[in-house]
C-alpha positions as CSV (number, residue, x, y, z in Angstrom):
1,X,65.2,-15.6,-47.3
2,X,65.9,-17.8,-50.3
3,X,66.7,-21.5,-49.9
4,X,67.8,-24.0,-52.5
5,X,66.6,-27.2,-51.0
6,X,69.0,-30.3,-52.2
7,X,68.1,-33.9,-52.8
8,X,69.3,-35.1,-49.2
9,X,66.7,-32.6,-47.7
10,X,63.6,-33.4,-49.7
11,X,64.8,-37.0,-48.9
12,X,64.7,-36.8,-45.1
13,X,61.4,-34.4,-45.5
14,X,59.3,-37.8,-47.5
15,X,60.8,-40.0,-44.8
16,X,59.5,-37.6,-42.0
17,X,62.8,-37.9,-40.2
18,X,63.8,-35.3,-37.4
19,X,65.8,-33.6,-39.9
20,X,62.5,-33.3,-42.5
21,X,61.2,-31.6,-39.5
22,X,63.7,-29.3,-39.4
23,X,63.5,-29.2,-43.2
24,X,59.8,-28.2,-43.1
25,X,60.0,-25.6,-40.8
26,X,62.8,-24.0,-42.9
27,X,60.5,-24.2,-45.6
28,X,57.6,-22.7,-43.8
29,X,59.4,-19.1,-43.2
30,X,61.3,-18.8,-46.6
31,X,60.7,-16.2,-49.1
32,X,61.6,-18.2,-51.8
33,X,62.6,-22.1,-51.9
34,X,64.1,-23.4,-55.2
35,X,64.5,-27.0,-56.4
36,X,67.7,-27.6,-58.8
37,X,66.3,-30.0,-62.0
38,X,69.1,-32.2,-61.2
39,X,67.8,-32.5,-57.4
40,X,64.2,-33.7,-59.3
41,X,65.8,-35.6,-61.6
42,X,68.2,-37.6,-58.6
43,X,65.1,-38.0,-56.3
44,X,62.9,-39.8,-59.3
45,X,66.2,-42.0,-59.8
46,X,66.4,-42.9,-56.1
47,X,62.7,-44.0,-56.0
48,X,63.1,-45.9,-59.0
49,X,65.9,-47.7,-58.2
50,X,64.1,-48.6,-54.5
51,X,61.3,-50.8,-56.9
52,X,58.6,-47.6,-55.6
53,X,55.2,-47.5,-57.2
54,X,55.4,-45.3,-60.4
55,X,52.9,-43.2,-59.2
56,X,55.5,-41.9,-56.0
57,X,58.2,-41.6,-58.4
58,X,56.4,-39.1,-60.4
59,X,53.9,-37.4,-57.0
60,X,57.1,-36.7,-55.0
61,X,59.5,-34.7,-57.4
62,X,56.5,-33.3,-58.7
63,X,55.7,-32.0,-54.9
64,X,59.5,-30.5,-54.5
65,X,59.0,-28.7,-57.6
66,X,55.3,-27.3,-56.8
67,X,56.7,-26.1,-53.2
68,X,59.4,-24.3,-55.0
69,X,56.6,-22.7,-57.7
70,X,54.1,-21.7,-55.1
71,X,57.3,-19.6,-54.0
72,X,58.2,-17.8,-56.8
73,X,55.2,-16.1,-57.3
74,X,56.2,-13.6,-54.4
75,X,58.9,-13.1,-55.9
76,X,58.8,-10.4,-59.2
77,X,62.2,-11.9,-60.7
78,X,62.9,-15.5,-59.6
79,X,66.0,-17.2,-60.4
80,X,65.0,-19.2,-63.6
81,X,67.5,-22.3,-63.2
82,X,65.2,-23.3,-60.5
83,X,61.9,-24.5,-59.4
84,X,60.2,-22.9,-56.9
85,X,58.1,-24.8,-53.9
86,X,55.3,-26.4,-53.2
87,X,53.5,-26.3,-50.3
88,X,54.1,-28.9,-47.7
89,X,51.3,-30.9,-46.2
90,X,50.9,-29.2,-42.5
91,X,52.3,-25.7,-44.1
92,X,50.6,-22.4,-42.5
């Protein structure tokens, strides 16, 4: 199964929320998870504008966008307009 993850959902996954959880686990059994630019590009614009440390502006996006990658590499042709995932911490 393929799932494009949105910017509320990576949101609610770095907040460890109950709905991350359920995020996660959706994450955990997908084929293929893919990560919109413009989701990476609205998450590093929501941390900046909460005054967080540079360094978790630039870890976190860079973590949706890894999850999505480590995807895509089952996948022969991925759908190019997105990034593919990286693995969440906990992840089988």
């Amino acid at each position: 199964m393929k799932i494009v993850v949105d910017t509320y959902a990576w949101i609610e996954l770095f907040i460890g929320s109950r709905k991350g959880q359920a995020v996660k686990e959706k994450l955990g059994s997908a084929e293929e998870v893919c990560t919109p630019d413009a989701v990476l590009a609205e998450l590093a614009g929501k941390f900046i504008r909460e005054g967080l440390e540079s360094n978790v502006v630039e870890e976190r996006p860079f973590k949706a966008s890894e999850v999505s990658k480590d995807s895509s590499h089952r996948q022969k042709h991925s759908d190019k307009s997105c990034r593919t995932r990286p693995r969440v911490e906990g992840e089988g």
